[in-house]
N, C-alpha and C positions, 0 to 999 in steps of 0.2 A: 200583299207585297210588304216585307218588314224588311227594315235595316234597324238593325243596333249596334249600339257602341257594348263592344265584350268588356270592356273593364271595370265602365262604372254599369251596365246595364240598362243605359237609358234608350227609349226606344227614337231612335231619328224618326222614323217614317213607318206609320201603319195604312195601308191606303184596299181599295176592291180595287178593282180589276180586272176584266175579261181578256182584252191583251196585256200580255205580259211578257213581251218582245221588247230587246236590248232599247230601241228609242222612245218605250215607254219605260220603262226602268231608270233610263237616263235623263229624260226629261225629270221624271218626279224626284230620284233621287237628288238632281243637281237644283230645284228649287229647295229642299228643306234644308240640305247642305248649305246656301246658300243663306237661308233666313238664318240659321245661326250661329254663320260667319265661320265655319271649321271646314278643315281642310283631309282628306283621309289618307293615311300614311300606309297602312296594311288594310288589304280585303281579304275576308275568310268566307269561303263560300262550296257549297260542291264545284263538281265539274260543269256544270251548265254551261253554252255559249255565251247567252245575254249576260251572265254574271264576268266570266271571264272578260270579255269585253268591255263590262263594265268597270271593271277595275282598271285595265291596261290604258285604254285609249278614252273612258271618260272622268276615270280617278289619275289615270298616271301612276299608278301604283304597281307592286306585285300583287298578285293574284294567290293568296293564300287558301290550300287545300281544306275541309276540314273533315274530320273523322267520323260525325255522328250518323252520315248515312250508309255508311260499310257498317257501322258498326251495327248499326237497327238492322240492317240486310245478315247480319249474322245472328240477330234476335231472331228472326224469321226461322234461319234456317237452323236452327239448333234448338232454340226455347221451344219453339213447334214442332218438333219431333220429339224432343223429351216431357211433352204434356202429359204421357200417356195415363200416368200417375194419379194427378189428380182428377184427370176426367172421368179414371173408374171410382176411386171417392165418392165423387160427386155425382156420379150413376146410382151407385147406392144410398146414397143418403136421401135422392131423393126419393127413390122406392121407400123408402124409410117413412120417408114424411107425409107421401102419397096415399099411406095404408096401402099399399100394395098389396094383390094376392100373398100371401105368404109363399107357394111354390115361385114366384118372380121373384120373392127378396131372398129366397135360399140357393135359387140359382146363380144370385149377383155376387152373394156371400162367397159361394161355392167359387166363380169365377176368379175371387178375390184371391180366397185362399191358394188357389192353384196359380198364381201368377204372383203369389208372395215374394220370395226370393227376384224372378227377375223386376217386379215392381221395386223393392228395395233398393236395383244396380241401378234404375232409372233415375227413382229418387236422388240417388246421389252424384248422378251426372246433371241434376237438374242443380243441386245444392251447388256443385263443381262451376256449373255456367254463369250461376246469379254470382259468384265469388268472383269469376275472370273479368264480366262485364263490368262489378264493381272497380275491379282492380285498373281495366280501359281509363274508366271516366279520373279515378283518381292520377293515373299516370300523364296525360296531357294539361294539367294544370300547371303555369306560369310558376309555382312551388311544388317542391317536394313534399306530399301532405306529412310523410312521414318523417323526414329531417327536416322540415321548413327550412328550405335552403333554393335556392335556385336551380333549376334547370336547365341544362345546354337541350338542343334537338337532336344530339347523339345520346343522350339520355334517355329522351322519352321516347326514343326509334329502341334502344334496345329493350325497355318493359312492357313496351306494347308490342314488340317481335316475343317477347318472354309470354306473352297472352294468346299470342296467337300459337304458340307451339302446346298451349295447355288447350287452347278449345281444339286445334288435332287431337291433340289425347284424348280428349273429352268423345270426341267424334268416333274414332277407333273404338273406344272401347264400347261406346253404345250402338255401334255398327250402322252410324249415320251418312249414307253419302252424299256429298256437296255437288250436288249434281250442277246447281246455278252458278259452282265457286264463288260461292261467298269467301269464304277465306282468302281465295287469291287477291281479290277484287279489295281486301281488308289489307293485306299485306302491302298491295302496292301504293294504296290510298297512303300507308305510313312511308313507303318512299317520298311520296311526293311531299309529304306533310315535313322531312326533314329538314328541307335545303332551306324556305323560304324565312324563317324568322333571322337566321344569321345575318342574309341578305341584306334585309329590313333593317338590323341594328347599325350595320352597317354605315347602310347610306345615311341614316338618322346621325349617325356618328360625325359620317363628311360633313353633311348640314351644318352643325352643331360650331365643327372647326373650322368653318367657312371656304373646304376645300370641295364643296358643290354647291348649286341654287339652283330652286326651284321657280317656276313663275308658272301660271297658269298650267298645271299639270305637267311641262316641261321642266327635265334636269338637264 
């Protein structure tokens, strides 16, 4: 069970665990919270009950969505089907290294050579993938890595809708089908990932101009 703070990276709470049910979550959460004395404004989390829960009704807060498990669930489903590539490589290499019969590593050769060309489309849907995933993580960052400039949530909803229309591409062209809908399941992940930071500034805003208060997880 980990809680951290995202911005500086410190870790609030590393604990085991066998239940890992909302009133164990909240129990433990609400003692380390408590030893040092802070209060949590935004929660990021999957969709889990216990988490949702625990944000709403034991932090008072919103319940912030976060992207890393669509996104991994689209690792899944696309980096593993475009493996194909290196795993005949690494078929042959190790025949290679095995001293293998020579009719085994001529065959392997042979295999190679005839699945040249479409190993090469795979290759490059596999280059295409690691480029998009890069492109994900750099897009939900608090800056623009690229103009170091700030970010609204209509921003980072369109270059991660702009990612997910490249890994369809990527899909199509390597005749991948999304049978689990990962992508769906990605795309609507960034709906929900939109609304909640506005929210957030928001009411930090009323705070701030003393037109809300907060007291025991109540506003």
């Amino acid at each position: 069970m980990v809680l951290m703070d995202l911005a500086s990276g410190y870790w609030v709470m590393e604990e085991e665990a066998e239940d890992r049910r909302y009133e164990t979550w909240e129990a433990k959460a609400q003692a380390h919270l408590q030893q040092l004395g802070v209060t949590v404004h935004h929660f990021v989390s999957d969709r889990g009950k216990a988490w949702l829960k625990l944000a709403t009704s034991s932090f008072g807060c919103l319940a912030g969505a976060d992207i890393f498990h669509a996104q991994y669930d689209l690792r899944k489903w696309l980096g593993r089907s475009l493996h194909t590539f290196g795993r005949t490589s690494k078929q042959l290499k190790v025949a290679e290294e095995k001293r293998a019969a020579p009719e085994e590593i001529a065959q392997q050769k042979q295999c190679v050579e005839q699945c040249q060309e479409p190993l090469k489309v795979i290759g490059a849907g596999r280059q295409a993938d690691h480029e998009a995933q890069r492109s994900v993580s750099a897009a939900v960052h608090a800056f623009s890595v690229a103009e170091n400039t700030p970010q609204t949530s209509e921003q980072v909803e369109i270059r991660l809708e702009q990612q997910s229309q490249r890994f369809e591409e990527i899909a199509q062209e390597q005749s991948v089908a999304d049978n689990k809908d990962a992508l769906g399941k990605f795309r609507r992940q960034i709906k929900i990932e939109r609304y909640h930071p506005d929210y957030a500034t928001i009411r930090r805003e009323f705070i701030a101009n003393k037109l809300m208060r907060r007291e025991k997880g109540i506003y």
